[in-house]
N, C-alpha and C positions, 0 to 999 in steps of 0.2 A: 894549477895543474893537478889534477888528480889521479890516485894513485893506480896502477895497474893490477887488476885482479886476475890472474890465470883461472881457467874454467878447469875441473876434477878431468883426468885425463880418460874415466870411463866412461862423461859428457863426451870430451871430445872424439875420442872415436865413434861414439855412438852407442855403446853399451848397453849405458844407463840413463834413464831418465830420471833427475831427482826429484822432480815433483810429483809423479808416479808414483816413485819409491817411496816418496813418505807420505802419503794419502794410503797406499795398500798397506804398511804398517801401522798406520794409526786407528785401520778399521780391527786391530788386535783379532785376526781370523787367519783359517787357510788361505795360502794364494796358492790361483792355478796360473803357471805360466807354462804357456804353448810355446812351441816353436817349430816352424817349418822348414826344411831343410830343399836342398836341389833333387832330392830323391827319397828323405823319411818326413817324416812327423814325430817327436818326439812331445812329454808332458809330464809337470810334476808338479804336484801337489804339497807346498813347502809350508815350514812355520817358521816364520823370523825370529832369532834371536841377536841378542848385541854378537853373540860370537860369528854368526853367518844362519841361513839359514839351514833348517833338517827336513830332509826329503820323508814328509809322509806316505807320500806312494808315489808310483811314477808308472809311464807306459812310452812303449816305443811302437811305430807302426807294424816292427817284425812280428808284433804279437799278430798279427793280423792274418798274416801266413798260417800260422799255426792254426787258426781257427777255419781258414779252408780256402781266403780271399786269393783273387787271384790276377786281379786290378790293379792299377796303378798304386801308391802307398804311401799320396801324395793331395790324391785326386778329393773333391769333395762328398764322397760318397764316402772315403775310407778315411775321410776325417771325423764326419759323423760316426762311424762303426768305432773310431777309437777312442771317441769322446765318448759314445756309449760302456766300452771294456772297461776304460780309465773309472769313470764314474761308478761304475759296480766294485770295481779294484778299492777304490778310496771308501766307499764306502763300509767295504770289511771291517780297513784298517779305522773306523769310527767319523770318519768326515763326515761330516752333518750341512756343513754351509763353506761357500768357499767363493772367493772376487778372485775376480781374472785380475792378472799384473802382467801384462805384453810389454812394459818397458817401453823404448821407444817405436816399436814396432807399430805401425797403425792399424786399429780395429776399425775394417770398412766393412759397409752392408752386404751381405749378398755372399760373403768369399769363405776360404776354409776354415778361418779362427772362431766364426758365429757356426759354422756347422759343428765345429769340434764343442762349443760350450750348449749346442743344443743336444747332443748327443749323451753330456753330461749330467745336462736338467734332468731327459728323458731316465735317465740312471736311479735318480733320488736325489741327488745331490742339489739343493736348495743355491743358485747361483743367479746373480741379480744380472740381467739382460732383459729387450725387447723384444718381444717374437718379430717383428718389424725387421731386423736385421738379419734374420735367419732363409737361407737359400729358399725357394717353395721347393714342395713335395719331390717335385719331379726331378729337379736336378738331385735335390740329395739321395736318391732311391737311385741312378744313374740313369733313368730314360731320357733326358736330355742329350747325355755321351753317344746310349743308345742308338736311338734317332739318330744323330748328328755323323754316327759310325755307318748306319743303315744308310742315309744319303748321300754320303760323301764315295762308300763303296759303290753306290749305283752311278756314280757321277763321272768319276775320275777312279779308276781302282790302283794305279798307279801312288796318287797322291794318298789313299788312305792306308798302301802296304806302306808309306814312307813314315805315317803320321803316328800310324800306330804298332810302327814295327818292334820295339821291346814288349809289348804287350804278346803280338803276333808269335814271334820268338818261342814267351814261353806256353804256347798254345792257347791261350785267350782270346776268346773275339770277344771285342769292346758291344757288340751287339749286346750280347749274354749280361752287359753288368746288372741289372734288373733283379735276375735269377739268383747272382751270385749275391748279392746284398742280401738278399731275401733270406738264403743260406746262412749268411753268416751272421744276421740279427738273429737270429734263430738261436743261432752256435751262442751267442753271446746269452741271448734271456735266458738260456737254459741252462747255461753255466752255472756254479756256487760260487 
């Protein structure tokens, strides 16, 4: 019979992935880990040591506000714009190269975590990914939202005051995200 091994209790709830964890340690560099929340984006650029690790830089999607955005803070447009801030940010503080560490969160093609680390590259920041997994153009610029806002108003106006009503709220039309990106990449390269 053999013996019973309990699994680390940050495995079991889901926390932590150890095999993750000791692959982004052993690459002895920055790690970025993302995380997306029911309403932010948050991001921080750590260095592991044995005692835990130390926040080299970090970004939360409020910054995003501050720069003029006026979208969602969530959405894949403002994950790209915050992987782009994030990335200028890190870069100040000396980051030069840096691996994603999502833990057991899954990196799928197409979604906010490959737009947050395209936004990063675009930065300077040297981080190993495939353009292959990164949104095309249009959704990350928000013309896809766009469109999707512009049809859905001509269709049903009912179902897009429902759909998009925290947007609506604070005076946003999700038509505008286009405009408003445009703005706020701007806001960002022109930043120091």
């Amino acid at each position: 019979m053999a013996d019973y091994i309990p699994m680390y209790r940050r495995r079991r709830s889901g926390a932590t992935d150890y095999k993750a964890r000791r692959r982004a340690i052993l690459s002895r560099g920055t790690l970025l880990a993302v995380r997306i929340s029911g309403k932010n984006v948050s991001a921080q650029f750590l260095k592991p040591t044995v005692k835990g690790d130390l926040v080299v830089a970090s970004a939360h999607s409020h910054a995003l506000k501050k720069l003029g955005w006026k979208g969602s803070l969530k959405s894949i447009p403002a994950c790209y714009l915050l992987g782009l801030w994030a990335g200028k940010e890190a870069k100040k503080k000396g980051v030069e190269r840096a691996y994603l560490y999502n833990g057991p969160v899954p990196f799928v093609k197409g979604t906010r975590i490959p737009a947050f680390v395209k936004g990063v590259a675009d930065a300077g920041v040297e981080i190993p990914f495939s353009e292959e997994v990164v949104p095309p153009e249009a959704i990350l610029k928000g013309d896809a939202i766009a469109k999707y806002a512009n049809d859905l108003a001509a269709q049903d106006r009912q179902l897009y005051e429902r759909r998009f009503s925290a947007l609506l709220k604070q005076g946003f039309k999700p038509e505008s995200y286009a405009q408003d990106y445009a703005k706020v990449k701007q806001a960002i390269m022109g930043a120091n």
